[in-house]
Each structure stands twice: as C-alpha cells, then as structure tokens.
C-alpha positions in Angstrom: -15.6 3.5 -27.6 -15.3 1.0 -30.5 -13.7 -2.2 -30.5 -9.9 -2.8 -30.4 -8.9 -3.6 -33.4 -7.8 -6.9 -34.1 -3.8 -5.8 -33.6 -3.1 -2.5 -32.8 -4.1 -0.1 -34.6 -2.7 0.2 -38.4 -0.6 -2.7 -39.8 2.6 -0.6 -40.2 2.5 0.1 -36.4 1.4 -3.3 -36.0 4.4 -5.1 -37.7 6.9 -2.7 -36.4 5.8 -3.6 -32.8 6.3 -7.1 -33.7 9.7 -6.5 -35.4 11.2 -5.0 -31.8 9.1 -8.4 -30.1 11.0 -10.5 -32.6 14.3 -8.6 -32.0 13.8 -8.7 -28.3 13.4 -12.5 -28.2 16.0 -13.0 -30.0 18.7 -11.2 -28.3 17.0 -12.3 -24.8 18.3 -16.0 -25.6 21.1 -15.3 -26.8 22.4 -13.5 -23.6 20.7 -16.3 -22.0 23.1 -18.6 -23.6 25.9 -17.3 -21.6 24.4 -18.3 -18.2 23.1 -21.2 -19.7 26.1 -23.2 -21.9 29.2 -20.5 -20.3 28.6 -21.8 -16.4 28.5 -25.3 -16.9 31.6 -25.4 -19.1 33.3 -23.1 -16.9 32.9 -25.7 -14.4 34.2 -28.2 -16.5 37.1 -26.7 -17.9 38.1 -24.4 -15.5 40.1 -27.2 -12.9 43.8 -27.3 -14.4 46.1 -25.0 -15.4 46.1 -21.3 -15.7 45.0 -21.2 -18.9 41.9 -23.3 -18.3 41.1 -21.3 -15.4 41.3 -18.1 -17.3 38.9 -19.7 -19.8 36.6 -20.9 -17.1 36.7 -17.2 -15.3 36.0 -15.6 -18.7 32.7 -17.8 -18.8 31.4 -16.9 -15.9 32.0 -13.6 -16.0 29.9 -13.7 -19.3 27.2 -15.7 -18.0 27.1 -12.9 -15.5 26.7 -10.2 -17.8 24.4 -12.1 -20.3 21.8 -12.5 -17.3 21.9 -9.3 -16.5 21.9 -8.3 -20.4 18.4 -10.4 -20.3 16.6 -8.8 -17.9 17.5 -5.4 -18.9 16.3 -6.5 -22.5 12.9 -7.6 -21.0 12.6 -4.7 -18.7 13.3 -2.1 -22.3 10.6 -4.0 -23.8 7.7 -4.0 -21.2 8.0 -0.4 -20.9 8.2 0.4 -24.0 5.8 -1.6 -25.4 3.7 -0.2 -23.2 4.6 3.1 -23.6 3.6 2.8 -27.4 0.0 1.2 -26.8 -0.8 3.9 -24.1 -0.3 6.6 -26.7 -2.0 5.3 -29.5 -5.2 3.9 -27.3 -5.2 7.7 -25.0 -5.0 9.3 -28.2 -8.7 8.1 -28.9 -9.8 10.0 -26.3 -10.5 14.0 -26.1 -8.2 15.7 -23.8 -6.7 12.8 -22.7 -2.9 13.0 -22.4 0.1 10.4 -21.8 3.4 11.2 -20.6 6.1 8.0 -20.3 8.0 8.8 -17.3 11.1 8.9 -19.1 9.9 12.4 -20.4 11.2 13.5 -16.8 10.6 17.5 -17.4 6.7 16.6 -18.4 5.9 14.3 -15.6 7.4 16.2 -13.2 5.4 19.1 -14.6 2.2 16.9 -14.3 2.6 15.5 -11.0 3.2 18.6 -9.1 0.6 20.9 -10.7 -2.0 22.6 -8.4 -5.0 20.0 -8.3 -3.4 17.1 -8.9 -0.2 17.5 -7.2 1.5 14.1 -5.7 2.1 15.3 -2.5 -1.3 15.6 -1.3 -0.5 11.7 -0.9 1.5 12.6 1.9 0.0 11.9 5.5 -3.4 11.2 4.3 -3.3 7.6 5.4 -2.7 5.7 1.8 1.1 4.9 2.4 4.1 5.5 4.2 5.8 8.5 4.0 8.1 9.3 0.8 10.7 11.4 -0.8 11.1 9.8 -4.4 8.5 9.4 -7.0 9.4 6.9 -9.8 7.0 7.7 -12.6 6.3 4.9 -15.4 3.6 6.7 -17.0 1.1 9.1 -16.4 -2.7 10.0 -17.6 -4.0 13.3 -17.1 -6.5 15.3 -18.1 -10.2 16.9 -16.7 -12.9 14.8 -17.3 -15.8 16.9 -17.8 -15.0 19.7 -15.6 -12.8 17.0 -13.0 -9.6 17.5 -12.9 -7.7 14.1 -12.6 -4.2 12.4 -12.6 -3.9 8.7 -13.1 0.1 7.4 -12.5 1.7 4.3 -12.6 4.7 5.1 -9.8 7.0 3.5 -7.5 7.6 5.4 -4.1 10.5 5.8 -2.1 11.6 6.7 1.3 14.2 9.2 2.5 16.4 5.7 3.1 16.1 4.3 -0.8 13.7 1.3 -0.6 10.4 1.0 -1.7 6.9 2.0 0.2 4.4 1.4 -3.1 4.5 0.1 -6.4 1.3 0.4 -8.2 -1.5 2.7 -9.7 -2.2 6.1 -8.1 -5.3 8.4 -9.1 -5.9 11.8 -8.3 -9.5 14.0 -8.3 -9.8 17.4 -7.6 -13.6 17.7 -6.6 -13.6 20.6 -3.9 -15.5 18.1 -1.7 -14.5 18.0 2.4 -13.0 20.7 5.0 -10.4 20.2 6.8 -10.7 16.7 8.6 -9.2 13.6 6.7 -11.3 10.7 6.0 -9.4 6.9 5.0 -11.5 3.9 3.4 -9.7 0.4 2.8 -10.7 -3.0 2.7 -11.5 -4.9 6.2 -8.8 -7.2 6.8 -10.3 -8.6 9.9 -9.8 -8.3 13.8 -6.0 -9.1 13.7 -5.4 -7.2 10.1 -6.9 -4.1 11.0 -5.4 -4.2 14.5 -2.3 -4.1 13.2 -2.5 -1.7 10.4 -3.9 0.8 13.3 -0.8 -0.4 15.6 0.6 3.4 17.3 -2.3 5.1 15.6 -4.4 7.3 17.4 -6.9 8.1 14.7 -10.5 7.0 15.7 -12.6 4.1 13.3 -15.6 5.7 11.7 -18.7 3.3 12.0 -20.3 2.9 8.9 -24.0 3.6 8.3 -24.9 0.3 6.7 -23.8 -2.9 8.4 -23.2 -4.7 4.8 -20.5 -2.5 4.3 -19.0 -2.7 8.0 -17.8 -6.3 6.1 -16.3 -5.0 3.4 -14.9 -1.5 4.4 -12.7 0.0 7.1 -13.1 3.6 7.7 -10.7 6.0 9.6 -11.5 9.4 10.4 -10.1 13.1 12.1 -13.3 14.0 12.1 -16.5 11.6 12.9 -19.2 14.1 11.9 -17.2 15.1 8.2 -16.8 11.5 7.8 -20.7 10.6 8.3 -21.1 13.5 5.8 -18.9 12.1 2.9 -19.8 8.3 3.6 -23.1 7.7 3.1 -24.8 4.8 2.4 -25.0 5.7 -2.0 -21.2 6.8 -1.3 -20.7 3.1 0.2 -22.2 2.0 -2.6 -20.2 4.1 -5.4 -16.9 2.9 -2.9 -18.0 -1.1 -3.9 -18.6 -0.7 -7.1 -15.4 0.8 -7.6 -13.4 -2.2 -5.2 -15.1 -4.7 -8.4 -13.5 -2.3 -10.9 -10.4 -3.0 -9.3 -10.2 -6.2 -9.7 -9.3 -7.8 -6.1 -6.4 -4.9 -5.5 -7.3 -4.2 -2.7 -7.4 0.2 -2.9 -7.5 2.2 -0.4 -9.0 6.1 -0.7 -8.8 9.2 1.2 -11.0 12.2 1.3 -8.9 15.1 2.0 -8.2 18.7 1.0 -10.8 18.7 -1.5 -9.3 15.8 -3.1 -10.5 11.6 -4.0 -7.1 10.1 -3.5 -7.0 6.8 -4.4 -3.9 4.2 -4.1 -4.1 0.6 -5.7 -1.5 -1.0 -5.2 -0.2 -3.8 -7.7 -1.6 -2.4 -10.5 1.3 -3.2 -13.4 0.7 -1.3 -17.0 3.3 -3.4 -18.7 2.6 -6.7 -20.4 3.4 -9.8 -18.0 7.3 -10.8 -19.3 6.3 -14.2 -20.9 4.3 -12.6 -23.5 7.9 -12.0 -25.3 8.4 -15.5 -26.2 5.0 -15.2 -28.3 3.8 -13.8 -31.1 1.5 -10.6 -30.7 -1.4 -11.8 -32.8 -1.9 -14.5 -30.2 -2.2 -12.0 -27.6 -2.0 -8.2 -28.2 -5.5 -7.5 -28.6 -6.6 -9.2 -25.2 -3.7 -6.4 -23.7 -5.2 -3.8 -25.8 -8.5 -4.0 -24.3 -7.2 -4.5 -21.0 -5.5 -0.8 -21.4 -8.3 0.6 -23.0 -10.2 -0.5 -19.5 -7.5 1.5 -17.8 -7.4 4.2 -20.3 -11.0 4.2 -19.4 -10.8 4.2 -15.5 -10.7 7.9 -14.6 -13.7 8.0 -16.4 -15.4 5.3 -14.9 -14.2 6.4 -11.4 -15.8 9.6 -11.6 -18.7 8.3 -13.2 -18.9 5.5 -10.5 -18.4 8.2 -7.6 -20.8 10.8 -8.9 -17.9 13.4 -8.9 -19.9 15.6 -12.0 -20.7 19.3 -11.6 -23.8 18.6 -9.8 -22.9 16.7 -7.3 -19.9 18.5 -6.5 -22.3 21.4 -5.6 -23.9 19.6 -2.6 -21.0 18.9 -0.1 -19.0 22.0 -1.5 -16.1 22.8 1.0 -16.4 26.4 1.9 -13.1 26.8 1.7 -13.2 26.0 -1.8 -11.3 24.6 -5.0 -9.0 21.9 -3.4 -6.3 22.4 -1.9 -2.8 21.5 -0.2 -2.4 20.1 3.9 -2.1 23.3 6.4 1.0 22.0 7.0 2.6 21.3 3.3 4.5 18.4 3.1 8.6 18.0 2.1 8.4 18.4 -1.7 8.6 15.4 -4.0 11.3 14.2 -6.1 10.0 13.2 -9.5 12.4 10.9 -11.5 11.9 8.3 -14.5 11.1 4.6 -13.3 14.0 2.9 -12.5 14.2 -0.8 -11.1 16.4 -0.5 -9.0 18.2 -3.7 -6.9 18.2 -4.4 -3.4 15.2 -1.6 -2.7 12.3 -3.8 -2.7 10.4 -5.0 0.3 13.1 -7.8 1.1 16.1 -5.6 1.6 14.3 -3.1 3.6 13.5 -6.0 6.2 17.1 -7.5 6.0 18.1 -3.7 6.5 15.9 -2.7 8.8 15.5 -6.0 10.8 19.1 -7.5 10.2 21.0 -4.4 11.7 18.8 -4.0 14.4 19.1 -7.7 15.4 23.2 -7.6 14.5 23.2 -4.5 17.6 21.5 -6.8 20.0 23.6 -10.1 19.3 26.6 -8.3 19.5 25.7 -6.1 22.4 24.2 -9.9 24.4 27.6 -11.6 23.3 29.8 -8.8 24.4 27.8 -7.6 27.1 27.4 -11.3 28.6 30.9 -12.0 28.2 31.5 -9.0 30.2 29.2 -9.9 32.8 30.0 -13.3 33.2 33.7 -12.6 34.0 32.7 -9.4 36.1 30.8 -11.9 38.2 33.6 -14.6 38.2 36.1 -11.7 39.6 34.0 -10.8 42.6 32.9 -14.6 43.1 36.8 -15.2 43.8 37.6 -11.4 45.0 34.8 -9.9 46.5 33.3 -6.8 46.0 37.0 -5.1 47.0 37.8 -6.2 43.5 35.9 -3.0 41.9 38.3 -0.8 42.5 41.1 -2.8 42.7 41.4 -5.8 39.6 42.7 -3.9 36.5 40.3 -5.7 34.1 37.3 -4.2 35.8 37.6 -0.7 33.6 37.4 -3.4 30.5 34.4 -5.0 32.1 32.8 -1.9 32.8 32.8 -1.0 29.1 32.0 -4.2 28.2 28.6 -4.0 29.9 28.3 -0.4 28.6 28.7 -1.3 25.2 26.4 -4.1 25.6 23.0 -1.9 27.4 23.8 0.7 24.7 23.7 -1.6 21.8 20.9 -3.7 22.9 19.0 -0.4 23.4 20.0 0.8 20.1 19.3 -2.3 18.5 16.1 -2.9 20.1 14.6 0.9 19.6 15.8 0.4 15.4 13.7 -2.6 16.0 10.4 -0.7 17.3 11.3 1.9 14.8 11.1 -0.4 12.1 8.0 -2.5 13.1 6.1 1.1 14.0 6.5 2.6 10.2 6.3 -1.2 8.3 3.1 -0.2 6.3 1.7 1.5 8.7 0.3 4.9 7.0 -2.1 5.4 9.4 0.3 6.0 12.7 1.4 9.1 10.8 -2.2 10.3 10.9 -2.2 13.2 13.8 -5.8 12.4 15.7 -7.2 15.8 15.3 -7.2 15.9 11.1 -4.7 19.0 9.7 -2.8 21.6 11.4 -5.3 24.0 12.5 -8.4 21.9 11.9 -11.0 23.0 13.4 -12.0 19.8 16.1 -16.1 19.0 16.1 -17.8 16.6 18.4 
C-alpha cells in the first residue's frame, strides 16, 4: 500500500474536512460559553427579586443545554469524521467494503449474513450475553477466499447497559467440530480465578510453557483444543496480541469460525484533536486507519487462515456454521451513546438495588425483631397469641427474611454474570456435541 498522503487524499476533500473541523470548534465554544459565563452570573444575579431570579433560572437552564449542545457536537464530528476517512482509505482496497452504522438496513444486512453473522458471539466465551448490537462501522469483505467481518460495536443486554465496547472480527475458516475452544490473556492466579468464578469449563494446558505466561486457554473439548493450539498456532496467537497493541483480545474457535473480541478498540479521532488544525495531525490518524483498514488482512495472514491451510484441520462437518442450539437473534441498531448504560450505572443498578432490599429488609426486619423480643421479655411466650401487635411483628420479620433473600440473591446474580463470559460456557461444548476423552 503506498503512503498516506500528506492530508487526506485530494485537497478539495481535504479543505472541506477541515471547514466542518473549523465549524465544529467554533460552535463547541460557543455552547461552551453558556456553562461557562451563564452559571456564574446566574449565581450572581439570581438572589433578589423575581425578575433577577428569572434571569438567573434562564442562565442555567442555558448552560445546561449548551453543555449538552457540546458534547453532541463533538460526538457528530468523531463519527463522522471518521466515517469519511474509512471510506476513502477502504476504498483503496479490492473488495473491501465500509458501512457507517447509521446505514441501519446495510449493517444489519452485514452483520447477520451466513458466515459472518454476529451471533455466533453468543455463548462462545468472548462476552456476556446480549440482545442489542450498536454498530459504528463495519468492514467486510473475503480476503482471498476468507470470508471476514471487522465491526466497531457496542453490546447491550436484555436490561439496557453495556457488556462491550470495542472492535469485533469475524473469520469463516471451516476449521473445528463441535467443541469450543477460548484464548485470552493470563491475568494471573487471582485474575483468572475470578474470570472462571461458577464456570465449569476445564483449562486447556498449553503445549509450550512460554506461552502458559502469556495465554489462558479454556476448552469443551481437551483433545479439539490440543488440535487447534499448537505450538506455530501459539505463535500466530502472539503475534497477533503485539498487533493489538496492549488490548488485551480474547478469541474463540468455534463453529468453524476465528472470533476475535478486542475490546477498547475506538475508530474515532481522540476529542481533543478538534481544537487543532488537521495538518498538524490528520495524516498520523490516517495511517493509524489504514493499519486497521489493514487488520483483517494481517490477521489472516498472521493466523495462516489461506486456502491451504484451511485444508488440514477441515471440520467434517463443513463450511462454518451456527451453535446447535441458535442463539436469541440480535438487534442491530445505529451507535448511539446512550447515558446512564455504561459500566457505572449497571453496578449502581445492579449493586445499589440489591443492597437498598437488604438495608431495608435489616432495618425493618430488626426493628421487628427487637420489639417482638421486648414483648415476650415483659409477657412471655403467652404473648403470641395474645398482644395485638404481634400480627405486625410477624410481618415485619417476613418482610425482612424475604427482602434480605431477595436482595442478597440480586446480589449473587449480579456478581455471577459481571464479565464473566465463561460461566455461560456449558462444560460439554454445544448441544449435542459429541464428548471425547
């Protein structure tokens, strides 16, 4: 591939990218100027009479909106900007194809096709399970005769927050029967103690002890998972952890497929880069998509996925294919940021309720108890049937078992599915699998 050129790519695109930067800037500080000037004169004039307080209302409701106005500004230009890049630089490349997420019909159409079709990320290990896919953009195309999808995406659960946010890629290779196979980073004795917490899927031991330090492998089936992991497929696995930079992916051998999740993984220019001009830094971001552009390429290059190769660990079964047991089908949508879904609110959510059951259930609960105990200190156990508050104690206590319980199972709930893809790994591989020892 040749250089990037020193902008973009022509200078009309080139000075119309840096009209909408200039535009963008521009009406980001203003809005900003709200927040900024409105909030402290609000403050200042807004202590008197009606008509100063009306003033100082009308400010900060304006510095409201003006913040929000800013971000959404920012947010319309990352994408964007990033949208326009991606065409131009895939564009360069034969049978290469972009699809900005907003085209909803076209993503939706890519993502669920045959051999590349998002669900197969479903119960292989990669993430938690989800219902929503948020599409940014998405690369697809065969590579040779390798079918591939490459997708930045935001994943969401059945409940509305967020389970990933980051890079997905997809190959269709025919390789593997019917066991699933996981590789991630090691994250150490505690780390990988916890990530297998309620998991009943056994650890694969790796062939080559160098890699024991650098990989953890899963497996439904130990002798499938000795067959797809040798020591050159170790190898191909590290050389691809360096060409992701320190993300950290995970993969996952199943149904035919390469599955592979990075999570992190951003497309869009870093928010700052507004404030400057794009000769300062637009070509630096040009190469760095090109190196993603580039990545499928390099992936199946890296793992040997070409015609050949394919040949020697054909599945019998075939051409890839979808879990025995299909996942729930999944919602495609355009990107949306979305508030209050992120990691943050799902703990407040998940942890908050649960611990508002069990303070209120111990407040009430004690309260109950403690005066239930104070009646039959001074009555004796007579009292039971006959003090007329003991019906109100007696619920008192129910209330409190039953939302201590409640509160304390939402708990376990929570903690059991918090990034834990692997407990919703059955220990035998697919419905049906056929179980070797």
């Amino acid at each position: 591939m040749a250089a990037a050129a020193p902008l973009v790519v022509g200078s009309s695109l080139s000075l119309q990218l840096e009209r909408q930067r200039a535009r963008t800037w521009l009406g980001i500080r203003i809005a900003a100027a709200f927040p900024v000037l409105g909030w402290p004169l609000a403050f200042l004039i807004g202590d008197g009479s009606e008509t100063r307080d009306s003033i100082g209302g009308f400010l900060l409701i304006a510095g409201i909106i003006g913040l929000v106005t800013t971000w959404v500004f920012l947010r319309d230009w990352q994408r964007g900007f990033a949208g326009k890049l991606l065409d131009v630089v895939a564009a360069e490349q034969p049978g290469l194809v972009h699809i900005d997420g907003q085209r909803q019909a076209a993503a939706r159409a890519a993502l669920t096709s045959g051999d590349i079709d998002i669900t197969a990320f479903q119960g292989v290990g990669l993430m938690e399970p989800f219902a929503t896919a948020q599409v940014e953009h998405v690369l697809s195309g065969p590579i040779g005769r390798v079918p591939f999808l490459l997708t930045e995406v935001r994943l969401v659960n059945q409940e509305g927050y967020q389970v990933f946010r980051g890079a997905l890629a997809s190959f269709a290779t025919g390789r593997g029967g019917e066991a699933i196979t996981v590789v991630g980073r090691d994250w150490g004795l505690i780390g990988n103690a916890v990530a297998r917490f309620g998991s009943t899927i056994e650890r694969v031991t790796l062939e080559d002890p160098t890699f024991e330090a650098i990989f953890e492998a899963y497996g439904t089936d130990q002798v499938e998972a000795r067959v797809v992991l040798t020591t050159t497929m170790l190898e191909r696995l590290r050389a691809l952890d360096t060409l992701a930079r320190g993300l950290s992916f995970r993969c996952a051998f199943a149904g035919g497929r390469i599955l592979l999740a990075f999570p992190g993984m951003r497309w869009r220019p870093s928010w700052w880069l507004v404030a400057r001009p794009l000769a300062g830094w637009v070509t630096d971001y040009r190469q760095w998509l090109e190196t993603l552009i580039r990545l499928p390429a390099r992936i199946i290059e890296v793992l040997a996925l070409g015609p050949a190769s394919r040949s020697g660990m054909a599945s019998p079964a075939g051409p890839a294919r979808l879990l025995a047991a299909a996942p729930a089908p999944v919602n495609v949508t355009a990107a949306a940021d979305e508030p209050f879904t992120g990691g943050l609110s799902r703990i407040v959510a998940g942890v908050g309720m649960a611990l508002i059951y069990i303070a209120s259930g111990t407040l009430f609960g004690g309260l109950a108890a403690f005066f239930g105990w104070m009646i039959l200190r001074e009555e004796g156990w007579s009292a039971i049937v006959g003090n007329a508050f003991m019906p109100m104690i007696a619920l008192g206590l129910l209330y409190g078992i039953g939302a201590v319980g409640f509160g304390a199972m939402r708990l376990f709930t929570f903690v059991r599915t918090w990034r834990g893809p692997l407990r919703g790994l059955p220990a035998s591989g697919w419905p049906g699998a056929r179980r070797r020892t």
